[in-house]
Every structure is written in C-alpha cells, then in structure tokens.
MIDOSE-1310 file (N, C-alpha, C; in nm, 2 decimals, decimal comma, always signed):
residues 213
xxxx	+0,97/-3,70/-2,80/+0,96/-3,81/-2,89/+0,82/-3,82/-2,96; +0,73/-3,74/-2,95/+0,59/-3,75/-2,98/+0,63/-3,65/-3,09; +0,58/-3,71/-3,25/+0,63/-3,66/-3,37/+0,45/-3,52/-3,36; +0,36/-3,52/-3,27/+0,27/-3,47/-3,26/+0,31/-3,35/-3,21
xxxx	+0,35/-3,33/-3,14/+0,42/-3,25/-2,99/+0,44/-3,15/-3,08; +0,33/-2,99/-3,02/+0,38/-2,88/-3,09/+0,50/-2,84/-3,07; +0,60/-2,74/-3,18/+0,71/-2,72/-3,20/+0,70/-2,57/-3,25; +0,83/-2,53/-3,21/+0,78/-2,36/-3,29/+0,82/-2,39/-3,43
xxxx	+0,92/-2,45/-3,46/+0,88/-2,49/-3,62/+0,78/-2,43/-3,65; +0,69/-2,54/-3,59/+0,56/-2,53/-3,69/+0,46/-2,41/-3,64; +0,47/-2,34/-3,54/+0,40/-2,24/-3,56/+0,37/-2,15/-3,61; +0,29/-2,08/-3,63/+0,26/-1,95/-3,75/+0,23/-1,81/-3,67
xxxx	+0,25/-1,73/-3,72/+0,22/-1,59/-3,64/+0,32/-1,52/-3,55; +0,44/-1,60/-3,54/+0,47/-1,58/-3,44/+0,62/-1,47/-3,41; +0,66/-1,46/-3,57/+0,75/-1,36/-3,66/+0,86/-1,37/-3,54; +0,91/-1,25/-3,47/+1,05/-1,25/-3,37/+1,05/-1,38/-3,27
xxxx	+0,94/-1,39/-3,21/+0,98/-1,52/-3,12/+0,99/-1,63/-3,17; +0,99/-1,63/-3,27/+1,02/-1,79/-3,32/+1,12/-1,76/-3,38; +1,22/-1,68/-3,44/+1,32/-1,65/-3,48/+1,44/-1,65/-3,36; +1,36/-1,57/-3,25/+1,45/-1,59/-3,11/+1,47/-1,74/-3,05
xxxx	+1,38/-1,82/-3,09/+1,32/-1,94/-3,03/+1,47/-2,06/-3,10; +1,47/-2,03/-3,25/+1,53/-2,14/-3,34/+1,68/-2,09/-3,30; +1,74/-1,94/-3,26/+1,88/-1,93/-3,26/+1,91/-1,94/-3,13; +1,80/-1,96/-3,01/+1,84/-2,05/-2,89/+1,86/-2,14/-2,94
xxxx	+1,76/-2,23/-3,01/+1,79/-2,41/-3,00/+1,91/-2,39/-3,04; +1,97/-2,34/-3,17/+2,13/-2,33/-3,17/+2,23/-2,32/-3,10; +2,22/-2,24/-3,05/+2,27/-2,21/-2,92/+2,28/-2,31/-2,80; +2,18/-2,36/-2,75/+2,18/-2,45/-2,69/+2,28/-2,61/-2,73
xxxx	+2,24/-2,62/-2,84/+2,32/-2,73/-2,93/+2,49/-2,70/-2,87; +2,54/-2,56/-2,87/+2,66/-2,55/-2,86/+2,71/-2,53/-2,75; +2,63/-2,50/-2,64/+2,63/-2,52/-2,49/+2,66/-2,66/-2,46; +2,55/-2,78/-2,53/+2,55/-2,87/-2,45/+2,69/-2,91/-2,48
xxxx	+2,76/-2,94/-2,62/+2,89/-2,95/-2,68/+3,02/-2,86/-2,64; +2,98/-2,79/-2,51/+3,08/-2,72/-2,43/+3,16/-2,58/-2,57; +3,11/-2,53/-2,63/+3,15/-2,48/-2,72/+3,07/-2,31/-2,68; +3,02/-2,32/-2,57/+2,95/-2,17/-2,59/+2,86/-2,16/-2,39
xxxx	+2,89/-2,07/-2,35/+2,90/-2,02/-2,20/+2,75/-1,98/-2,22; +2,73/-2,04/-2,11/+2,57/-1,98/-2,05/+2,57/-1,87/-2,09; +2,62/-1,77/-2,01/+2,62/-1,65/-2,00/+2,65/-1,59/-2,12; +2,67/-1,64/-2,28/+2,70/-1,52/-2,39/+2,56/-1,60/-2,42
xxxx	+2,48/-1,68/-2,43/+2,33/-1,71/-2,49/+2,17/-1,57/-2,43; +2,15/-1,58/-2,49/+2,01/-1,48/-2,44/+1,88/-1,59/-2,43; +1,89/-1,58/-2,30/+1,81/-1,70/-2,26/+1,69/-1,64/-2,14; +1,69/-1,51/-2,17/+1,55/-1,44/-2,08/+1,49/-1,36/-2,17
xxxx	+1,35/-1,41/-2,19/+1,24/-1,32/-2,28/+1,10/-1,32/-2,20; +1,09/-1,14/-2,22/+0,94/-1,12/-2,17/+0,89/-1,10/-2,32; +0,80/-1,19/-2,33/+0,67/-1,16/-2,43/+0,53/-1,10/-2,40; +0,50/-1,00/-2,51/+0,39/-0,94/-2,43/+0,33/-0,92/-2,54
xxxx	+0,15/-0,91/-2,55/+0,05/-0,94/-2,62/-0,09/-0,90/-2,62; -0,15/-0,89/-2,69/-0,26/-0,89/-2,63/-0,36/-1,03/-2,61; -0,46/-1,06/-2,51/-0,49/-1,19/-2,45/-0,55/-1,27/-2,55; -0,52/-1,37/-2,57/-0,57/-1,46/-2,68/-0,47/-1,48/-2,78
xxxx	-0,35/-1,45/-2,80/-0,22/-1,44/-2,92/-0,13/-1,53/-2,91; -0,15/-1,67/-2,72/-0,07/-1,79/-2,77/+0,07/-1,76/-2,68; +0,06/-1,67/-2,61/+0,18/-1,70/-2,52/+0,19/-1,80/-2,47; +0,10/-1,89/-2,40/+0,16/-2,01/-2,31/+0,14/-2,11/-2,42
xxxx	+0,12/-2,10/-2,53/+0,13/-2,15/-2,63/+0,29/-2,22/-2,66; +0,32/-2,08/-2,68/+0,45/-2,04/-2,73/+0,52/-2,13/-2,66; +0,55/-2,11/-2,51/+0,61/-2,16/-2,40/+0,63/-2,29/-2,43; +0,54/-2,42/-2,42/+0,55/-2,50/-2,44/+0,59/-2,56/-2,58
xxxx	+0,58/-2,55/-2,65/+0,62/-2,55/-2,84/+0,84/-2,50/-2,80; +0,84/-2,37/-2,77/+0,94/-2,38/-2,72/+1,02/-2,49/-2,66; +0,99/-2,53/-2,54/+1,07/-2,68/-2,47/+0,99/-2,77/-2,56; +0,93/-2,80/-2,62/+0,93/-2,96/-2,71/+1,02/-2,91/-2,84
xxxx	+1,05/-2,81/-2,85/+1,17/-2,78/-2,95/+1,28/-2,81/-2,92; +1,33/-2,73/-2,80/+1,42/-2,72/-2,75/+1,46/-2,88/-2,64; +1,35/-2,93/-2,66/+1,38/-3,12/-2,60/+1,39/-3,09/-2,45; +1,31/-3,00/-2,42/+1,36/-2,95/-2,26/+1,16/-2,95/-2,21
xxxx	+1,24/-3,02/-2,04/+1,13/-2,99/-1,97/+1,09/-2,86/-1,97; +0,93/-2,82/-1,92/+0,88/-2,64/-1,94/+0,81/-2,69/-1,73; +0,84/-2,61/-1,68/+0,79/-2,54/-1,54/+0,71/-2,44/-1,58; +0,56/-2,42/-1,57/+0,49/-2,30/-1,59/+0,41/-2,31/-1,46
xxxx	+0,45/-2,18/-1,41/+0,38/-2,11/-1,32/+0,31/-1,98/-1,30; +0,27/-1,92/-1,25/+0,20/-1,80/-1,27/+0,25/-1,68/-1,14; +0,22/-1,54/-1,14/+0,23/-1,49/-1,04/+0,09/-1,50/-0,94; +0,01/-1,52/-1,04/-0,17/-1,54/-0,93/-0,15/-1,65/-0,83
xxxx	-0,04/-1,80/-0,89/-0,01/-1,90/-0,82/+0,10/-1,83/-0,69; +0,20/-1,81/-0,72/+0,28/-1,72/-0,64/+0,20/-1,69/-0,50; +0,09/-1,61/-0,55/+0,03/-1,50/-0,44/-0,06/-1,60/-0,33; -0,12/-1,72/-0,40/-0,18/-1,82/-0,35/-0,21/-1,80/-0,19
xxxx	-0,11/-1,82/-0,07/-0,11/-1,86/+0,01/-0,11/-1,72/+0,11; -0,12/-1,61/+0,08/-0,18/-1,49/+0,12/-0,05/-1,42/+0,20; -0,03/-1,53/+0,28/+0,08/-1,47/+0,45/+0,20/-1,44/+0,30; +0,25/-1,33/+0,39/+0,41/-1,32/+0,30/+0,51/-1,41/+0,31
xxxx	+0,50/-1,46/+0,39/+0,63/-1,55/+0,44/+0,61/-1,68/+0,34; +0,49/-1,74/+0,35/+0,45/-1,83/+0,23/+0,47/-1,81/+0,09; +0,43/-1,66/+0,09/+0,43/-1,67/-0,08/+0,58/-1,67/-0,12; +0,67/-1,56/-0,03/+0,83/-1,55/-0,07/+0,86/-1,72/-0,07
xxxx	+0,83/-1,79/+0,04/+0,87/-1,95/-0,03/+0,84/-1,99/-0,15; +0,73/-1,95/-0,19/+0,69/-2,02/-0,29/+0,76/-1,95/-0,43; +0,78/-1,88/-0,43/+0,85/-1,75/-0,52/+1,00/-1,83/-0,53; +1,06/-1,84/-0,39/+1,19/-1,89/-0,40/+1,15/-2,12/-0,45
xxxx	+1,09/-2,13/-0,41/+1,08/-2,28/-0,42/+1,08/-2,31/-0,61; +1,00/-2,19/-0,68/+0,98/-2,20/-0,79/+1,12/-2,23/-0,87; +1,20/-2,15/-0,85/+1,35/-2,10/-0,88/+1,43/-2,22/-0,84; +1,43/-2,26/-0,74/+1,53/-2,39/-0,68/+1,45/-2,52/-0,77
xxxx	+1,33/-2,55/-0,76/+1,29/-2,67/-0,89/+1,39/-2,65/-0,98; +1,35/-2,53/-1,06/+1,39/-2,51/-1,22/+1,55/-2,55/-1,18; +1,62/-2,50/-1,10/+1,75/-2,57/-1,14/+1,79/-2,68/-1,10; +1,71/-2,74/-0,97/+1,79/-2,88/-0,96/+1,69/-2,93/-1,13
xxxx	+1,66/-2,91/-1,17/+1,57/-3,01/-1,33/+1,62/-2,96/-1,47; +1,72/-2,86/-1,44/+1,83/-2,78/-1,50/+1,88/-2,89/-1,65; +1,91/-2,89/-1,77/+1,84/-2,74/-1,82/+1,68/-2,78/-1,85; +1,57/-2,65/-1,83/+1,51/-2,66/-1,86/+1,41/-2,51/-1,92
xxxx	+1,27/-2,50/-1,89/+1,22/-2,36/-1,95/+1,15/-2,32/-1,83; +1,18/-2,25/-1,75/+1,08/-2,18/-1,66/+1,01/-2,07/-1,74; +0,85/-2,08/-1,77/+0,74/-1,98/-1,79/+0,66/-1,93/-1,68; +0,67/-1,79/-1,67/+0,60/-1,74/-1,56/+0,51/-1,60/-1,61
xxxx	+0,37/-1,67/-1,61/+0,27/-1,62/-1,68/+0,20/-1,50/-1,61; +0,11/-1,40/-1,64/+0,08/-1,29/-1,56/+0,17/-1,20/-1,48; +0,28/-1,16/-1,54/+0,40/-1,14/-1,49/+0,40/-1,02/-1,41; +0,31/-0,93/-1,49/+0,24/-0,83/-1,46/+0,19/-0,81/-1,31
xxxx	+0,14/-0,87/-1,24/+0,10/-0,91/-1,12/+0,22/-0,90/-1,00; +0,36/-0,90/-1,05/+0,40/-0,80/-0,97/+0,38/-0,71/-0,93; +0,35/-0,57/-1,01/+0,31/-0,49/-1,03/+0,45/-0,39/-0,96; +0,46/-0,29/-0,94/+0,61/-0,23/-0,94/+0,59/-0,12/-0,75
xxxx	+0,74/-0,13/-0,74/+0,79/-0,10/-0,64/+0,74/+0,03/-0,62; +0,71/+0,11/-0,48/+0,63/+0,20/-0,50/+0,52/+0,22/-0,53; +0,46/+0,14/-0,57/+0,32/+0,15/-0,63/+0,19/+0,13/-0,56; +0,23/+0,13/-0,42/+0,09/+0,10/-0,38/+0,11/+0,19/-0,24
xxxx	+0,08/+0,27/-0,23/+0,07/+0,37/-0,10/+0,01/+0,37/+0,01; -0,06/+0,28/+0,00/-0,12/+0,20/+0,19/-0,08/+0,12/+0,30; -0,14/+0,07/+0,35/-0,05/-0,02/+0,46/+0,06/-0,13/+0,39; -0,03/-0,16/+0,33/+0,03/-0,31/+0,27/+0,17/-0,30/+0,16
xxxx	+0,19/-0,18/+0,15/+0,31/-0,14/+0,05/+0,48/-0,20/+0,08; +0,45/-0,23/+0,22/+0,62/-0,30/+0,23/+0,59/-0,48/+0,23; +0,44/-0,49/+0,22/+0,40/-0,68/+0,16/+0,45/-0,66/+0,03; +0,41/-0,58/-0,07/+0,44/-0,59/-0,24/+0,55/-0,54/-0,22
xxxx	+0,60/-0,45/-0,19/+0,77/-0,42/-0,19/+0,88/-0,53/-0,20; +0,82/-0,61/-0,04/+0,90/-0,73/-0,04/+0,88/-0,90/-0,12; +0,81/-0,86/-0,20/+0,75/-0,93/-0,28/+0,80/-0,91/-0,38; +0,79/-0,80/-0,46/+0,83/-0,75/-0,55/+1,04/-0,73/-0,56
xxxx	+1,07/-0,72/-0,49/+1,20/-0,78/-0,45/+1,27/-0,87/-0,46; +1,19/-0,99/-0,37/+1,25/-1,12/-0,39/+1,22/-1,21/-0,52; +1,12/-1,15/-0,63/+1,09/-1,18/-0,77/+1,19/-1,09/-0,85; +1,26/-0,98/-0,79/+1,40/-0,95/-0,91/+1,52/-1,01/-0,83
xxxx	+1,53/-1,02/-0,71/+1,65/-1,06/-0,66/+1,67/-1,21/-0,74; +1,57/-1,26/-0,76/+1,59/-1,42/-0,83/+1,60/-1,46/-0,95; +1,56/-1,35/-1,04/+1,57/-1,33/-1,19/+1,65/-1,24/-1,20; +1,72/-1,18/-1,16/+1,85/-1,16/-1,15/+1,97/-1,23/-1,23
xxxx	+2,02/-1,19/-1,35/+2,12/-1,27/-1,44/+2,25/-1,27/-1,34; +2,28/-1,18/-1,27/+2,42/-1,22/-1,20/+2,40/-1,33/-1,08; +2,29/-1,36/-1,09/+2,30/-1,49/-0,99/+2,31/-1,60/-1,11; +2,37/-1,69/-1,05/+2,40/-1,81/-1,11/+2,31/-1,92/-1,17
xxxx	+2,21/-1,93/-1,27/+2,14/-2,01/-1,30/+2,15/-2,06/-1,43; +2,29/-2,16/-1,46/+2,34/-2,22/-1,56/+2,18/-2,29/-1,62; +2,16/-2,27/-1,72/+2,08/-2,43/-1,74/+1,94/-2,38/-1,80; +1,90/-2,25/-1,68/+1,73/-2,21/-1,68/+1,65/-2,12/-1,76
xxxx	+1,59/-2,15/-1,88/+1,57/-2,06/-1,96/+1,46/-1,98/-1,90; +1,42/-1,87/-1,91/+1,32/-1,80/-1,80/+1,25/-1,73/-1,94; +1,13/-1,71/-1,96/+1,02/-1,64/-2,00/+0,91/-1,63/-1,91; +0,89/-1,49/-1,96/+0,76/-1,43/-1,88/+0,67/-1,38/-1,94
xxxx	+0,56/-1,35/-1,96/+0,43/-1,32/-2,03/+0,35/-1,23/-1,99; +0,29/-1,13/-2,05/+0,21/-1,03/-2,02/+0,13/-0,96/-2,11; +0,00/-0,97/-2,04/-0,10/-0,85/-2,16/-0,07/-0,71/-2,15; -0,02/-0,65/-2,00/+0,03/-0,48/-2,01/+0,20/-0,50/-1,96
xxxx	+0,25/-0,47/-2,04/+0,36/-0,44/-2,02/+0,40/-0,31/-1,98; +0,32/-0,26/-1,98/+0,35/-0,11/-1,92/+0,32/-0,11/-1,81; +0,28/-0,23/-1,65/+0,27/-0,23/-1,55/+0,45/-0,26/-1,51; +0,53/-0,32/-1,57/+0,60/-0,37/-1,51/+0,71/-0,31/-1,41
xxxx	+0,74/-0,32/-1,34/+0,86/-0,29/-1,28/+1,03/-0,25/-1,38; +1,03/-0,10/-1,36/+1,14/-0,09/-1,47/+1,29/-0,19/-1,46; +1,27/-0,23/-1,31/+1,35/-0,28/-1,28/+1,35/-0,44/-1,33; +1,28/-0,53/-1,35/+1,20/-0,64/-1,38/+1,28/-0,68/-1,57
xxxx	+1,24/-0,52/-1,62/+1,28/-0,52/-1,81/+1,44/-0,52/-1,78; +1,52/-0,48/-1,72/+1,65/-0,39/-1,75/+1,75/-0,52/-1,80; +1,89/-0,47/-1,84/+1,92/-0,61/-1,87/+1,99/-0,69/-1,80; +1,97/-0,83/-1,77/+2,03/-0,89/-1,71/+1,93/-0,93/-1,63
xxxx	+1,82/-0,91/-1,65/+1,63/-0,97/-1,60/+1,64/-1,01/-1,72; +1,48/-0,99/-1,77/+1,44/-1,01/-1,90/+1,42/-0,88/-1,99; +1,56/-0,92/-2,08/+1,61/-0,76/-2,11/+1,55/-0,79/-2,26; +1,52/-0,91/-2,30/+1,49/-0,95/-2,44/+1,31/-0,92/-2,44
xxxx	+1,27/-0,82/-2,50/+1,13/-0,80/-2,56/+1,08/-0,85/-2,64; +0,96/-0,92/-2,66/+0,86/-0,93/-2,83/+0,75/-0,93/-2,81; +0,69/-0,86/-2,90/+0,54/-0,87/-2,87/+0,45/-0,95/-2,99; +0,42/-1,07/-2,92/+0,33/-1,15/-3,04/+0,19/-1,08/-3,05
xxxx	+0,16/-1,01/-3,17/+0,05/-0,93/-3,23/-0,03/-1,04/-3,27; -0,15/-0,96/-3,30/-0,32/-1,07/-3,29/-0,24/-1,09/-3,41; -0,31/-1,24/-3,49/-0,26/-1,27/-3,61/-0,33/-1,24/-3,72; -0,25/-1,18/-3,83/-0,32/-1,16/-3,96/-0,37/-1,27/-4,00
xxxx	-0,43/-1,28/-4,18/-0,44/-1,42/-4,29/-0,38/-1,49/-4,28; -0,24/-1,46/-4,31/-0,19/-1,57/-4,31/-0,16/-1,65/-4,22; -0,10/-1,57/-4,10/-0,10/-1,68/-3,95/-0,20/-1,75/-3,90; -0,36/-1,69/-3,92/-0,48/-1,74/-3,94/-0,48/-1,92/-3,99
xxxx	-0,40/-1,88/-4,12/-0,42/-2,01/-4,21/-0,34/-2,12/-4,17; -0,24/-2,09/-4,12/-0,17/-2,12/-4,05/-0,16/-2,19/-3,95; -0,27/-2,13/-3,85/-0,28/-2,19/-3,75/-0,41/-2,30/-3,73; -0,48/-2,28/-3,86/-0,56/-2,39/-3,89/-0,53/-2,51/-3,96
xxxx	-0,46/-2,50/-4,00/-0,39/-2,60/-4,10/-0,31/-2,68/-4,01; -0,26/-2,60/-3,87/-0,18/-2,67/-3,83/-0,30/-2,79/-3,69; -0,40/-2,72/-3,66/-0,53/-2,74/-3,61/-0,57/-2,85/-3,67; -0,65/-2,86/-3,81/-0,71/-2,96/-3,91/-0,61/-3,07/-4,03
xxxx	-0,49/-3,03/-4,00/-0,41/-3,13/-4,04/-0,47/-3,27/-4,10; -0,54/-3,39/-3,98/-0,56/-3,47/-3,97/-0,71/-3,46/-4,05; -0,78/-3,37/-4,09/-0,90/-3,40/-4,09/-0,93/-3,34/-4,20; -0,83/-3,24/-4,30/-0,82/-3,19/-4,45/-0,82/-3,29/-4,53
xxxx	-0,90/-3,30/-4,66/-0,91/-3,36/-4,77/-0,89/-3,30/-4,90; -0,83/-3,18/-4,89/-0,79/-3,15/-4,99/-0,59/-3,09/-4,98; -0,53/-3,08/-5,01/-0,36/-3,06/-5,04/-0,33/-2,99/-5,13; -0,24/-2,90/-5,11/-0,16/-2,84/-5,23/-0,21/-2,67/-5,20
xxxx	-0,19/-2,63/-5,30/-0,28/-2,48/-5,31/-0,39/-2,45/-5,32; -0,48/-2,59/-5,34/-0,63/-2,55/-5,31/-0,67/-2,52/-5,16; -0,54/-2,61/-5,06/-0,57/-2,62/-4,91/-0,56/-2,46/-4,87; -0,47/-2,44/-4,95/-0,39/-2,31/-4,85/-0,51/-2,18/-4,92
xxxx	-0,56/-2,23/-5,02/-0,66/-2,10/-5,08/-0,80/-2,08/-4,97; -0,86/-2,23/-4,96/-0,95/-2,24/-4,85/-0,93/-2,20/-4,77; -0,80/-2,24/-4,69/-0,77/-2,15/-4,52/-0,74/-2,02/-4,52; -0,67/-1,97/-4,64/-0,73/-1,82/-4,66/-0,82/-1,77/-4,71
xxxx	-0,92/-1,80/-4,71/-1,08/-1,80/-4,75/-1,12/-1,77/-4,57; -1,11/-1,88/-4,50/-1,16/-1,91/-4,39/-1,12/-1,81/-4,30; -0,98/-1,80/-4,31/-0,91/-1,72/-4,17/-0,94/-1,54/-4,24; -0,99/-1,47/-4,35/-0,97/-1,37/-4,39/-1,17/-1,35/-4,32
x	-1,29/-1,41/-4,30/-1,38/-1,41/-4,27/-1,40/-1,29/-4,17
C-alpha cells in the first residue's frame, strides 16, 4: 500500500529480470483466479552478478510488486549454529515458514556457500555433503511447494552445485550486469526523485551527465 515502496516497474538496469519479474506478476494474477497451475509458472530464479548490481535489491521490489510477503535469508545464516544437526533445522525451518505464509518470495542470498558435493576432501566432507543435500532435497520442484517463489543470488556462479542449476531447482538463469548510462540515470532519478528541481529532458540530460562521470 506504500505508493513509495520500491517496485520492479520502476527499476532500471535490470533488462531479463524484470521482464521475468512482470510475466510472473501475470502469472500469478491467473493462479490466484484459478486459471493457471503452480507448476506450469516459472517461479525459481538464480540471479547472479557481480557484488554491488542490486540483487537483494531486486528481491524485495519483486514482492512489493508481486503484493507478496519476501523471507530473505542467507546461506552464512543457515551455517550459523555450527553443529549439523542445527543447521539441517534451520535449513529445513526456513522452507516450512515460507509455506505456512504461502504465497510468498523466499530469497536466499550467498547461495554459493553451499558450495558442491564432493568438494571438500577432508574430514568434514560428509558435514557439507549432508548439508549440501538437504538444501537440494528442499528446493527440489517435485516436492510440493504450491505458493513459494524461491530466488537465489550469487557473485560466482560457477561454485554451484550442478545439481542446485538443473531443472526443477533453479533452472531459470540471469545475470544482472554492472549498470551502463542509462541504468545509472536511472537509478538516480529513481534515488533523487523528491529532491530534483528540474523535469523533462533537461532532467534526464543531467543524470546522464552525472551517471556517464
């Protein structure tokens, strides 16, 4: 209800995922009107970036578009409590929120921080194993999670677990690139709105003045 409340509308820079962002909301529209099956929407995207380009940005702008609560959590959060047995709860506790609060946007940031099966050759390799496990066993599309939109975020995507991208995880890719001029202007305009004194084409010539620096 906050006519302030960022929206991917209005975002700049953000070329595929906001394209993907507006033909969910559609989508969604025809879900809630019983007109269209969870399962034919594409409602799992890893976004990946380099640091500073507005992923958890994104996330949020998303659900105030989409009129939906956003759950963001992190894998650093995840790892928190050290013992395995804790963290697998907390891994699984994350998943059971998002649906009793259904529909809503689960973001899970530093996604990366799985890091992938096999990959660690010392003692500790069947802790991340089973770790790394019960984070695809749950993002897993043939399990049942009517309602939960899932994005995940990452600066290397080439850590991931192949198993993590495939489809029926988060089989939907985009990478939001640092932004040129115009997204620059863009995103100041959307920034200094309130506090511009000039309008029209002189505005937009200044912020590409400014963001081209």
């Amino acid at each position: 209800d906050d006519e302030n409340a960022l929206r991917v509308e209005a975002l700049s820079g953000y070329g595929e995922a906001a394209e993907w962002a507006i033909a969910l909301k559609d989508d969604l529209a025809l879900w809630r009107e019983g007109q269209l099956e969870w399962q034919d929407m594409i409602t799992r995207l890893l976004l990946h970036g380099p640091p500073g380009t507005g992923k958890t940005t994104f996330a949020k702008a998303l659900a105030n578009s989409l009129q939906l609560p956003l759950l963001a959590t992190s894998v650093s959060t995840w790892l928190e409590p050290s013992a395995l047995g804790e963290v697998l709860q907390r891994v699984r506790q994350t998943f059971e929120e998002a649906e009793r609060h259904n529909p809503i946007v689960l973001f899970i940031d530093e996604i990366d921080g799985l890091g992938t099966r096999g990959g660690h050759k010392d003692r500790d390799s069947s802790y991340w194993n089973s770790f790394i496990n019960k984070a695809l066993e749950l993002l897993d599309g043939a399990v049942a999670r009517e309602g939960v939109i899932i994005v995940g975020a990452t600066n290397q995507p080439d850590l991931l677990d192949k198993a993590l991208v495939r489809s029926g995880r988060l089989e939907t890719h985009i990478e939001i690139p640092l932004p040129d001029a115009q997204a620059l202007a863009g995103i100041l305009r959307h920034h200094l709105k309130r506090h511009l004194t000039i309008e029209g084409d002189e505005m937009e010539r200044q912020l590409l003045r400014i963001a081209r620096r």
